[in-house]
C-alpha positions, 0 to 999 in steps of 0.5 A: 527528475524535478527538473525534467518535471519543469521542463515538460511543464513548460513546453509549449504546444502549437499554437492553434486557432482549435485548441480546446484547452487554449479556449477554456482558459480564454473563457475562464480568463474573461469571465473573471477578469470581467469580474474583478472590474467590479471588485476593484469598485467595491474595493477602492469606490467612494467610502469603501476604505481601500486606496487604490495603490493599497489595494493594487499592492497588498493584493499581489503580495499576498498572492505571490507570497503564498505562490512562492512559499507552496512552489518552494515547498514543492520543490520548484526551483525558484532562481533563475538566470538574471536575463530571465528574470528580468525580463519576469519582474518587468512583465510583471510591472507592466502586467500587475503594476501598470495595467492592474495599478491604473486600472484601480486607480480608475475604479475610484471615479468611474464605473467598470464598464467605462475602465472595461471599454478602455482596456477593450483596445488592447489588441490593438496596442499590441498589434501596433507594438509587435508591428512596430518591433519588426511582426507582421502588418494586420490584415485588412480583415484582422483591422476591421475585426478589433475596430468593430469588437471595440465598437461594440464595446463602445456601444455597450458602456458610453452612456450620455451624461456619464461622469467626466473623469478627472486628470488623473483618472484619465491618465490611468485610463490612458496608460494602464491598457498600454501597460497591459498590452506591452505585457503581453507581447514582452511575454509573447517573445522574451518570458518563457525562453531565452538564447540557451532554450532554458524554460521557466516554470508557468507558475513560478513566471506567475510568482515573480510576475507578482514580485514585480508588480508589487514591488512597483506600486508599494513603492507607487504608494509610498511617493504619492503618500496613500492613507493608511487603508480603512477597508469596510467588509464589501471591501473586504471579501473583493479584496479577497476575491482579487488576490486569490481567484483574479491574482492566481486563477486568472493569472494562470489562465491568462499565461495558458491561453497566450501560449495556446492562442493565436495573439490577436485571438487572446488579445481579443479577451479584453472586449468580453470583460465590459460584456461581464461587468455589465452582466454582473451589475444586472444579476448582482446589484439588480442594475436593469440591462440597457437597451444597446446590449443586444446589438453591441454583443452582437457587435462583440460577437461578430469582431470576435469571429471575424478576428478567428477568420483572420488569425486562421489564415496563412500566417506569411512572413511572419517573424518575431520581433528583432532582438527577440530570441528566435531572432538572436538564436536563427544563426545557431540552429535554422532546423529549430526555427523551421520547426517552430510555427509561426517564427515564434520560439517554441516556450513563447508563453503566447 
């Protein structure tokens, strides 16, 4: 029965440009990782206490650690088979350790919009990634509709006279969106199912997502030798916030919507996040609201729904990736691809 559970918990839906539960998650999903930029400042920023490999690490392991004990004592099931968790854990580094891990390492220089913006170009690193595995090219309207979110964003937060970020602030500028769109599209076409179409339960993918990617950055820690951490009491409840409302609210609205979701309308969720902090910088801290703002949301709002428009037309010879498993699975059962939309397996967590 629990394993019957698991499995309708699991099957996805269509994936649909109108999907209300899809969009909810996408709302929640920008909303707090929005915030959690400037939760990572307060936490790691000059004089707060907590390195960023400290911060970025014991965050996730709490989160994970508290998720696998409630899922084991629920009655979750949380083996899986090794091709499965594999690809879990590495989904989880490239998620938590890479995109989560550098982008806290950035916070320590540089303020949150900044860090927001560069991680604004994740659409972009992943429709070149699923255009170099073999998916289908952008359309001309999908191009020029992440070109222009992301110029909106570039007008929201690149202020002249702004800090230069040093060596390795702008390596983890630089790696850290990569990371975080490799972990999408691996979660996209691998995560959820594998060639014999076992499922994996949504939140036990969450709990080893966070194994992983805090496996990665104690032992990122530990090579770059990090101070013990000396948290003040702001550090303190951001720490708080990030593991519990970012590591776990936002993880599960962020596997929810990349299934529900059209992947260049998820993806669009990373041009919101500078759109938040620089709204929480406003309300909060009382920071006065820049002048661009009005025209760069409008920028925002006008790639977005250019992005909708382009992701809601035929979809024409798509196909996933090779060596995806709705490819390695296309000579076993031709009725069961025909029957997925889009080419993409029926449990794809996007």
């Amino acid at each position: 029965m629990k394993n019957r559970m698991h499995m309708n918990e699991t099957a996805a839906p269509t994936r649909s440009i109108s999907d209300p539960v899809g969009w909810l998650n996408f709302v929640v999903l920008c909303l707090i990782q929005g915030s959690t930029f400037l939760a990572m400042r307060l936490a790691v920023g000059p004089g707060r206490g907590f390195p960023p490999f400290w911060m970025a690490a014991s965050r996730f392991s709490a989160a994970g650690g508290v998720l696998i004990a409630v899922l084991t004592c629920l009655g979750f099931t949380m083996r899986l088979p090794a091709r499965q968790l594999a690809a879990v854990l590495a989904s989880g580094v490239l998620l938590c350790g890479g995109g989560t891990g550098f982008a806290t390492i950035a916070s320590r220089s540089v303020g949150p919009g900044l860090v927001a913006l560069v991680f604004a170009l994740g659409p972009i690193w992943a429709a070149a990634m699923e255009w170099a595995g073999g998916g289908r090219r952008p359309s001309l309207l999908g191009v020029a509709a992440m070109l222009t979110g992301a110029a909106g964003v570039g007008l929201l937060v690149l202020r002249p006279g702004g800090p230069s970020p040093g060596g390795a602030t702008t390596l983890a500028l630089l790696l850290g969106p990569v990371c975080y769109a490799a972990g999408g599209v691996l979660l996209k076409y691998t995560v959820l199912k594998d060639t014999a179409g076992a499922t994996v339960s949504l939140w036990v993918t969450i709990a080893w997502q966070m194994v992983g990617g805090s496996a990665f950055l104690w032992a990122a820690l530990i090579v770059v030798g990090e101070p013990l951490p000396s948290p003040t009491p702001t550090a303190w409840m951001a720490w708080a916030y990030a593991t519990v409302v970012s590591s776990l609210v936002a993880f599960t609205s962020y596997l929810i919507a990349l299934r529900r979701l059209p992947a260049s309308v998820f993806m669009s969720h990373s041009w919101v996040f500078p759109v938040v902090a620089t709204a929480l910088g406003w309300v909060v801290l009382a920071e006065p609201l820049p002048a661009n703002a009005y025209p760069a949301g409008g920028l925002i709002l006008t790639g977005l729904i250019a992005l909708v428009v382009s992701a809601s037309g035929p979809n024409r010879g798509a196909q996933p990736p090779s060596g995806s498993p709705a490819n390695s699975t296309r000579g076993h059962s031709k009725r069961s691809t025909r029957e997925r939309p889009h080419g993409l397996p029926a449990s794809s967590s996007s």
